[in-house]
C-alpha positions as CSV (number, residue, x, y, z in Angstrom):
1,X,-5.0,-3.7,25.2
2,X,-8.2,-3.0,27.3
3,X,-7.5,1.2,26.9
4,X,-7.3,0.5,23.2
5,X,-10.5,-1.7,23.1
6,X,-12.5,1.5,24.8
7,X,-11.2,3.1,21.0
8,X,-10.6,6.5,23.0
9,X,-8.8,9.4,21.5
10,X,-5.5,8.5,22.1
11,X,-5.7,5.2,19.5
12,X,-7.6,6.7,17.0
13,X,-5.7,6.5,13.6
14,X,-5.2,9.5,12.5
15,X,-6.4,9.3,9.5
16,X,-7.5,12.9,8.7
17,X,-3.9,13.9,8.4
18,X,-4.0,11.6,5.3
19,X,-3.7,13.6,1.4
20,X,-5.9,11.0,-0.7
21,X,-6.4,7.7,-1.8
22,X,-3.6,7.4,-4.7
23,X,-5.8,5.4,-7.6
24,X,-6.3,5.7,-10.8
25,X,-9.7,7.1,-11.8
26,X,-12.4,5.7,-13.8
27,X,-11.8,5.9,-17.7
28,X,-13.7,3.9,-20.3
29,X,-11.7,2.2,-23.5
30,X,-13.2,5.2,-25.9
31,X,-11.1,7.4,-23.4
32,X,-8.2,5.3,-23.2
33,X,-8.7,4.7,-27.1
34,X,-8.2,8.7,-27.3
35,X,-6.1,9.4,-24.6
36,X,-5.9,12.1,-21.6
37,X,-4.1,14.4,-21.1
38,X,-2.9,16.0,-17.8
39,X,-0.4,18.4,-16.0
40,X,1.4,17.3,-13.1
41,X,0.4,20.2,-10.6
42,X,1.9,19.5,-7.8
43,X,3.7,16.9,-5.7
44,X,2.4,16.4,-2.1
45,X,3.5,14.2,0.8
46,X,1.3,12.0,2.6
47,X,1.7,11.1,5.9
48,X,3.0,7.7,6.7
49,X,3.4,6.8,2.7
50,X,7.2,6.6,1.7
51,X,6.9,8.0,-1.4
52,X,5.9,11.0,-2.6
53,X,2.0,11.9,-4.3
54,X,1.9,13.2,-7.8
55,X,-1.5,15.4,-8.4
56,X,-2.5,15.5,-11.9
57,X,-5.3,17.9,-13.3
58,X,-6.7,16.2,-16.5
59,X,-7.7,18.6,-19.4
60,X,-11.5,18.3,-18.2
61,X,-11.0,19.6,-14.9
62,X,-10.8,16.0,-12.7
63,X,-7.5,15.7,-11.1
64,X,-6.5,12.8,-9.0
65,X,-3.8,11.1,-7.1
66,X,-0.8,8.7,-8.0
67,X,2.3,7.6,-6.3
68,X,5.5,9.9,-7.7
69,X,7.8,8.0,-10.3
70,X,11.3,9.0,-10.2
71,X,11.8,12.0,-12.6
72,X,8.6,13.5,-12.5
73,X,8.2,17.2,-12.0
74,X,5.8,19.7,-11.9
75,X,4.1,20.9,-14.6
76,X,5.0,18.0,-16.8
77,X,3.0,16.9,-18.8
78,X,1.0,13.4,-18.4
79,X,-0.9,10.9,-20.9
80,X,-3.4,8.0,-20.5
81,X,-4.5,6.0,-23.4
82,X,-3.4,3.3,-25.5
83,X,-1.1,4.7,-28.5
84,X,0.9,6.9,-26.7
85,X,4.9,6.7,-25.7
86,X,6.0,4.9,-23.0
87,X,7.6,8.0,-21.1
88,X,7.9,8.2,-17.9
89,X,4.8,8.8,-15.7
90,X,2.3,8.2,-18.6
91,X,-0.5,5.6,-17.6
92,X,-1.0,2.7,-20.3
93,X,-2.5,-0.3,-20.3
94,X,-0.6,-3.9,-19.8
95,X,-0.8,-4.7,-23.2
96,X,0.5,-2.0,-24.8
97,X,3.7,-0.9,-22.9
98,X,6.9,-2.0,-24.9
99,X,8.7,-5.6,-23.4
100,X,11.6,-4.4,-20.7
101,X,9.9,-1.4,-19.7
102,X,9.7,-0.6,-15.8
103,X,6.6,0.3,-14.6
104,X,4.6,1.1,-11.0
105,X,1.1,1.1,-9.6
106,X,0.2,-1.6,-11.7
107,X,-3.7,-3.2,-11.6
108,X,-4.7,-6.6,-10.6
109,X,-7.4,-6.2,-12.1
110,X,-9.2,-4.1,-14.6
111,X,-10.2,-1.1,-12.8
112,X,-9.1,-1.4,-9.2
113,X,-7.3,1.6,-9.1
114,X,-3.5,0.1,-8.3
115,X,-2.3,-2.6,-6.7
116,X,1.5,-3.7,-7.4
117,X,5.1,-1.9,-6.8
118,X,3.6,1.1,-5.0
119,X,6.1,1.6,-2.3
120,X,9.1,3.4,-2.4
121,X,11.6,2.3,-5.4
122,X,9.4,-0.2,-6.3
123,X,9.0,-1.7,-9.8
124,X,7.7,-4.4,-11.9
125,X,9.0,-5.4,-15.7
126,X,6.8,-6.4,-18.2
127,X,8.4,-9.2,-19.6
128,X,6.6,-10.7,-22.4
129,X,2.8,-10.2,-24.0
130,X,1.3,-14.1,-24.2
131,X,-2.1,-15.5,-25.3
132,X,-2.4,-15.6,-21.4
133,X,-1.6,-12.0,-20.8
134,X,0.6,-9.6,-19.9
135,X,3.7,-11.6,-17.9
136,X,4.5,-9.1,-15.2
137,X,7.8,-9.2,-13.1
138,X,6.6,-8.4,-9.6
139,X,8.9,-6.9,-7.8
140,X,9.4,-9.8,-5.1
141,X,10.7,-11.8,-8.1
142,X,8.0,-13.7,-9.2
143,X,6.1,-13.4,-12.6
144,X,2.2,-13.6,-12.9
145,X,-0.2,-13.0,-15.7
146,X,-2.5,-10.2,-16.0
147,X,-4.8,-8.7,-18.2
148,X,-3.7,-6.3,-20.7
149,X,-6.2,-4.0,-20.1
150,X,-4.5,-2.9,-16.1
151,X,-3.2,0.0,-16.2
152,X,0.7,0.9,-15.0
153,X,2.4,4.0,-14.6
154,X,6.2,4.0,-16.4
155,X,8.4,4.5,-14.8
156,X,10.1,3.1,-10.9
157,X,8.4,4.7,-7.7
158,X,10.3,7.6,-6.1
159,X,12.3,7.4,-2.9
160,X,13.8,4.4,-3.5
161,X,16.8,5.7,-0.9
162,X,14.5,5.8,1.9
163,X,14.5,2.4,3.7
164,X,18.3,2.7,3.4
165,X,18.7,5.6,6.3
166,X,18.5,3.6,9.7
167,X,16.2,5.0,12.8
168,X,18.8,5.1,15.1
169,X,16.8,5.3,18.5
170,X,13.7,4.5,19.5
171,X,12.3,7.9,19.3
172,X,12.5,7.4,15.5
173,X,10.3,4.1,15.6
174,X,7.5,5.7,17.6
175,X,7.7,8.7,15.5
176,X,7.2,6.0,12.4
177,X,4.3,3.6,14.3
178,X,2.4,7.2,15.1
179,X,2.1,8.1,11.9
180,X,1.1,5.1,10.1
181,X,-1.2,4.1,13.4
182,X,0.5,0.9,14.6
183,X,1.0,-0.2,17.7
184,X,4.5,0.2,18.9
185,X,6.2,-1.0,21.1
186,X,5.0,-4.9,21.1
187,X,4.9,-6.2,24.5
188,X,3.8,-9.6,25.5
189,X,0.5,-9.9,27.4
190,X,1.9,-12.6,30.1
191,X,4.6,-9.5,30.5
192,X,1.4,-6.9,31.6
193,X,-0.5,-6.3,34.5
194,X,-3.6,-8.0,34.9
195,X,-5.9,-4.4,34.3
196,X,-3.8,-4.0,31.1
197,X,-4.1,-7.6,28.9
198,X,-6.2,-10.3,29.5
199,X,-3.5,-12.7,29.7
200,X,-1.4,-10.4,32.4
201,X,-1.2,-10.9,36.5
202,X,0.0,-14.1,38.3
203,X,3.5,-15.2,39.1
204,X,3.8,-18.1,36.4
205,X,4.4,-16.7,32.6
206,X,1.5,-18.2,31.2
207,X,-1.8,-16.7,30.0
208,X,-3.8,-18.0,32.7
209,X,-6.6,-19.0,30.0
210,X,-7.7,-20.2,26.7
211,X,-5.7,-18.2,23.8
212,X,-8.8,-19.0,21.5
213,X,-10.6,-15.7,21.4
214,X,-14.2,-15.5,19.9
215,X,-14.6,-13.5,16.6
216,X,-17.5,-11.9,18.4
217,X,-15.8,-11.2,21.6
218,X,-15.6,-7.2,22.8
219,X,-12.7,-5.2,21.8
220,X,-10.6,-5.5,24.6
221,X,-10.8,-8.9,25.1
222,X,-9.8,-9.8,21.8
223,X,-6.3,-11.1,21.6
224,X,-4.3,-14.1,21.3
225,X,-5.9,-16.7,18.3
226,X,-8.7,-14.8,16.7
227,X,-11.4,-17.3,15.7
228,X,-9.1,-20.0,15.6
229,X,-9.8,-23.1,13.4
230,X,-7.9,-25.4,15.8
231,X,-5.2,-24.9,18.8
232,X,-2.4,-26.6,20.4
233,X,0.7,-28.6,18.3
234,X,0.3,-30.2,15.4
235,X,1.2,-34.0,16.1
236,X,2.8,-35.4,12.9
């Protein structure tokens, strides 16, 4: 934990390996009122994402990134606006897209890019336009209401086999953690030495100290409860 704190070049995410930030771009409702069309030009992987990157090259020259639905190849071509068919891989907004229809990368809100069912084989269902909004199927199984004006991709996120294969050894889970820069394995501090975690050393398995940390304290001594509101066991 203290070799980490130093943020050498060992624990550096490696974030430079990365395609690009899969969002939708900026369109105003004229556009989406007219619609854009674009060509699926190729599709890329991106390291430590499950699924597949689609790049699409609108017909002014802009191209930009969105998670892969299943079924889309290259050159196919792409559509964002309102009165347009619900095929798959066209972006629409909420309130447009038919009732039942499966759809990805949906917004939140108005604008921020792409927030739901973006992981592999992930989907939502729009279930029913309301005076409250679009009702949305998320794909943990719970409905919300959102503005008809977020956009969604059609369709159901590629790679949707992927979580199925298992790792097998342990070489496969560092593998994983390296790419997506988490820290793997997860050893307990008590278990360390005392140069390597704060809470290491000593015969007795016990932190040897407060586990409150300050939200101000260095990097390397920062572990345990993080700016913690209160500490010890709740007495009923």
């Amino acid at each position: 934990m203290r070799r980490r704190g130093r943020a050498g070049s060992v624990f550096v995410s490696p974030t430079h390996k990365r395609e690009s930030p899969a969002v939708y771009p900026a369109v105003s409702a004229d556009e989406l009122k007219a619609g854009i069309t674009g060509v699926v030009e190729r599709l890329a992987h991106d390291p430590g994402r499950g699924a597949p990157l689609a790049l699409i090259r609108r017909q002014d020259g802009g191209k930009f990134y969105i998670p892969a639905p299943e079924g889309l190849s290259m050159g196919k071509e792409i559509v964002m606006g309102e009165t347009i068919h619900s095929d798959i891989g066209n972006i629409m907004p909420l309130g447009s897209i038919p009732e039942g229809t499966l759809v990805c990368n949906v917004e939140l809100r108005p604008g921020d890019g792409g927030r739901v069912a973006r992981a592999s084989g992930a989907y939502g269902t729009v279930v029913s336009h309301t005076a409250l909004g679009t009702e949305l199927k998320l794909p943990s199984g719970r409905s919300v209401y959102l503005n008809g004006r977020c956009l969604a991709t059609v369709g159901v996120i590629s790679g949707s086999g992927r979580p199925d294969k298992p790792l097998l050894k342990a070489g496969g889970s560092y593998y994983r953690s390296q790419v997506r820069a988490e820290h793997w394995p997860h050893v307990r501090g008590q278990a360390m030495n005392a140069a390597s975690h704060p809470f290491g050393g000593g015969r007795h398995k016990h932190p040897g100290k407060g586990t409150c940390t300050a939200r101000s304290a260095p990097s390397g001594r920062k572990v345990g409860l993080i700016a913690a509101r209160r500490a010890g066991r709740l007495k009923r």
